[in-house]
C-alpha positions as CSV (number, residue, x, y, z in Angstrom):
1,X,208.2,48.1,-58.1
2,X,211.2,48.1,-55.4
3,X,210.2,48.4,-51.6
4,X,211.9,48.8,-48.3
5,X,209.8,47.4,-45.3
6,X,210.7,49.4,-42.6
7,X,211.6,47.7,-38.9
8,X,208.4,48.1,-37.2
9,X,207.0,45.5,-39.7
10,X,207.6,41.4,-40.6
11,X,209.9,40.7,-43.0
12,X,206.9,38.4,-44.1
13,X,205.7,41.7,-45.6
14,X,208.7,41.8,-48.1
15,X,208.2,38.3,-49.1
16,X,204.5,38.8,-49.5
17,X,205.2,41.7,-52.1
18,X,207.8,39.6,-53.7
19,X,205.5,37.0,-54.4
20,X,202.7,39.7,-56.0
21,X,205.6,40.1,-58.3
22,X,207.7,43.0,-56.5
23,X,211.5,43.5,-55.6
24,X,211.1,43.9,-51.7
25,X,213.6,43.8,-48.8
26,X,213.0,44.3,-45.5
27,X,215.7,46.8,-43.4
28,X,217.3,43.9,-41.6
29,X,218.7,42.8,-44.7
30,X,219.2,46.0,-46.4
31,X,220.9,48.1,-43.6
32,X,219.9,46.7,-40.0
33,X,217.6,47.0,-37.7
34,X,219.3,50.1,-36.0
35,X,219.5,52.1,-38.8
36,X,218.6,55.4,-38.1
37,X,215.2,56.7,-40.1
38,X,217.9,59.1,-41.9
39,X,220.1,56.0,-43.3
40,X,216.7,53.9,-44.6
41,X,215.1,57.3,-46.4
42,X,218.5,57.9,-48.2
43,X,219.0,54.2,-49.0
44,X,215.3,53.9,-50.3
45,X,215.7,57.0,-52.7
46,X,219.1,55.9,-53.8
47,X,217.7,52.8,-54.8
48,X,214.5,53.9,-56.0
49,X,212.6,52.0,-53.4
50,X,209.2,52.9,-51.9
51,X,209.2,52.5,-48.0
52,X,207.0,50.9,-46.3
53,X,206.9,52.2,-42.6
54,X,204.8,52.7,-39.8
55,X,207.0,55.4,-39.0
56,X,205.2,58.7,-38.3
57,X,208.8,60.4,-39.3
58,X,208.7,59.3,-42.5
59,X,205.4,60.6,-43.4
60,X,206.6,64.0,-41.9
61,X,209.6,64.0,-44.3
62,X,207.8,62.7,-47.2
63,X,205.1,65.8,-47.0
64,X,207.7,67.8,-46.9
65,X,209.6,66.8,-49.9
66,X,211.4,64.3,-48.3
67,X,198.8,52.0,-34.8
68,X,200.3,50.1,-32.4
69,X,201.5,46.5,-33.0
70,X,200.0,43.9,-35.3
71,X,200.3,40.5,-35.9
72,X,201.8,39.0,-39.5
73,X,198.3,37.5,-40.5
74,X,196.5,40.4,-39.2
75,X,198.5,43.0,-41.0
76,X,198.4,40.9,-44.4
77,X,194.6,40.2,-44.1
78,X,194.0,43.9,-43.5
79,X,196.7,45.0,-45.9
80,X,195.4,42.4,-48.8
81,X,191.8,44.7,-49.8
82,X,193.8,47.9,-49.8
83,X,196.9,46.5,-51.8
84,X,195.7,48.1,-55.4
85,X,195.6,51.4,-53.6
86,X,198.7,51.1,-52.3
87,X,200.4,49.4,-55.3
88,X,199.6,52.5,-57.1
89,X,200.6,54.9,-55.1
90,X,204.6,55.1,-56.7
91,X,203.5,55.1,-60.5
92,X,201.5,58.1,-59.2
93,X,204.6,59.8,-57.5
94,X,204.7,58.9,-54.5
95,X,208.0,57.0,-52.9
96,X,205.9,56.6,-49.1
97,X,203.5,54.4,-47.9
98,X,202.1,55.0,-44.4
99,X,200.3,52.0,-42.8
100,X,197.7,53.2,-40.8
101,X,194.6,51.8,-40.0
């Protein structure tokens, strides 16, 4: 699966899916970190890339068709148990993945 990790997370997030087996880039590298929320969502569904976000915006626009800060160990330990859930989530249709706790 390909993933965009949007700026509000680690890029240690993108090279954690990449080692589970993913294609994974974090926004700094794809577009920088002042991209506007409009220039990510077109770049992820020109790419066919699932974002990643913490982004309240994004889940707005992906129900309609289109927490506060962690650390990098924290958000992997708490992200690891709910990975299958989440790694299923594309092959069932759906190109967003909210992290919320």
């Amino acid at each position: 699966m390909r993933f965009v990790i949007d700026a509000q997370l680690p890029p240690a997030l993108a090279e954690w899916l990449v080692a589970r087996g993913h294609e994974a880039a974090h926004v700094l590298t794809l577009a920088g970190l002042d991209a506007p929320d409009s220039t990510i969502w077109d770049l992820a569904r020109d790419q066919g890339r699932t974002v990643i976000t913490k982004d309240r915006d994004f889940a707005i626009w992906g129900s309609a068709g289109r927490a506060g800060p962690t650390t990098t160990r924290a958000l992997l330990a708490w992200l690891e148990p709910r990975w299958r859930a989440v790694e299923a989530r594309p092959y069932e249709g759906v190109h967003l993945v909210e992290l919320r706790a």
